[in-house]
Structures are given as C-alpha cells and as structure tokens.
C-alpha positions, -999 to 999 in steps of 0.1 A, spaced: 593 682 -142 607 693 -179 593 691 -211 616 664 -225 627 633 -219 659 618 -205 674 583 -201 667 568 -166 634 590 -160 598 586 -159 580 600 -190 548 610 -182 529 622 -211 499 647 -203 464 655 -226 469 686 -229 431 692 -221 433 676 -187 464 665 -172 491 691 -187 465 712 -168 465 699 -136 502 696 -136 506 736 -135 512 734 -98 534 704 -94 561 718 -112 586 728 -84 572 696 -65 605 676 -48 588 644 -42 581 643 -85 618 646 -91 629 622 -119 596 627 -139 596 645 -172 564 656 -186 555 662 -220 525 673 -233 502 658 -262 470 673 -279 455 643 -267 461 612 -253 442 597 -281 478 607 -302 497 587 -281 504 553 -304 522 525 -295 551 528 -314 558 563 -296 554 541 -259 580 514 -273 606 543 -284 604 565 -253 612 527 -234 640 517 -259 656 556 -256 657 551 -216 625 558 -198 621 536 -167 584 544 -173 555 554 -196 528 573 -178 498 581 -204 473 607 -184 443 616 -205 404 635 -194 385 614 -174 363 583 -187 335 599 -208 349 631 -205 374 632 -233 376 666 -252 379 644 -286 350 620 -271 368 590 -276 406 603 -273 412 582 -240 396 557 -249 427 545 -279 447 554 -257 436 531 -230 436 501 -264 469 509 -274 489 513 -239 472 479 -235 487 469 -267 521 481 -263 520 462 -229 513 432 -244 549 441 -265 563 456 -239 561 415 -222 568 401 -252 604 418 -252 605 406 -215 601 441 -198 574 442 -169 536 458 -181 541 479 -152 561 501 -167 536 512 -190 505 523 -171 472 550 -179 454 577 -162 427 596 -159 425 630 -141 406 660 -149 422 695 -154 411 708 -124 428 674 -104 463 684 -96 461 663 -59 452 632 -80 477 638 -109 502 642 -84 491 607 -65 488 590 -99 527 598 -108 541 594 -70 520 556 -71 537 552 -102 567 560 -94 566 539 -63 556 509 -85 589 515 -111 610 518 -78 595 484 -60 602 468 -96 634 479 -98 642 466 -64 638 430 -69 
C-alpha cells in the first residue's frame, strides 16, 4: 500500500483518525496488493468532485473508510461522507460506470482485521465486476 494513487489501482482513502490507523499493520500485506491508500483528516473532506477525479485519473475503485457510526472525531465527519459517496454514485451511474466502484466504510483505529476484510471484499467485488 502507497500513499498515492496510480492508474489501474484501488484508492482507498483512510480518516486519518480511524482507518489510516488501523492500516499501520497491513502495509507489507500481499493479498492488499494493487491498493493505494491515502490519508485524509477526515472522511467528512472527502467531496464528490475528489471521488469523480480519482475515477476519471484511473482508479478501478473508491474506497472511503471513516470512524465508526457515531463515533466520528468531527461528530458528523462520516456522516457527509456517507451523503456525498452516495451522491457521486448516483454520477458515477449517470456516466454509465457501476456504483460499486464507489463504496464506504466504517472501522475504528484499533480494527486492522476489519480494515483489512473491508478492502479484500472490495477488492473482490471490482475483480467479479471486471469479469463480466
């Protein structure tokens, strides 16, 4: 996993508060290969025009990971974020791309095991896509 992003990858972009955290030990992971994570002060940040770009530049994917529901650091961070990767969804259709490939997260900082199933479900999901 890097810190930037690169045509043909999953982007998975990590509250720093929360996921970024969780992610310390997944670093070297093999089975994450092809995933570049970036980090964000929050996931509230995260807008949709930011989604749409990282798509149009070459991400396969958009993986938004913020704190847990009612557990945001910025109390109601995760909760835009959750509106607006709904909204740039309904774009993301609109321009005849799959919703899948833009999906949200919640994991808390101390939740690397369920960071790591959250990207390798993803992941699998891009890869079934991509299959048929």
């Amino acid at each position: 996993m890097t810190a930037k992003t690169s045509a043909g990858r999953i982007t998975a972009l990590l509250c720093e508060n929360s996921a970024w955290k969780a992610a310390a030990g997944l670093a070297s992971d093999p089975a994450l290969r092809g995933v570049d994570c970036v980090k964000v002060p929050c996931s509230g940040r995260v807008d949709e025009g930011l989604l749409l770009s990282l798509l149009e530049k070459g991400s396969v994917g958009v993986l938004v990971v913020g704190c847990p529901k009612d557990n945001c650091t910025f109390l109601r961070g995760n909760g835009q974020a959750e509106k607006r990767v709904n909204a740039a969804r309904s774009a993301v259709t609109d321009a005849g791309l799959p919703p899948g490939v833009l999906r949200m997260a919640f994991v808390s900082s101390l939740d690397s095991h369920r960071l790591r199933d959250e990207l390798l479900d993803f992941k699998r999901c891009l890869d079934d896509h991509s299959d048929t």
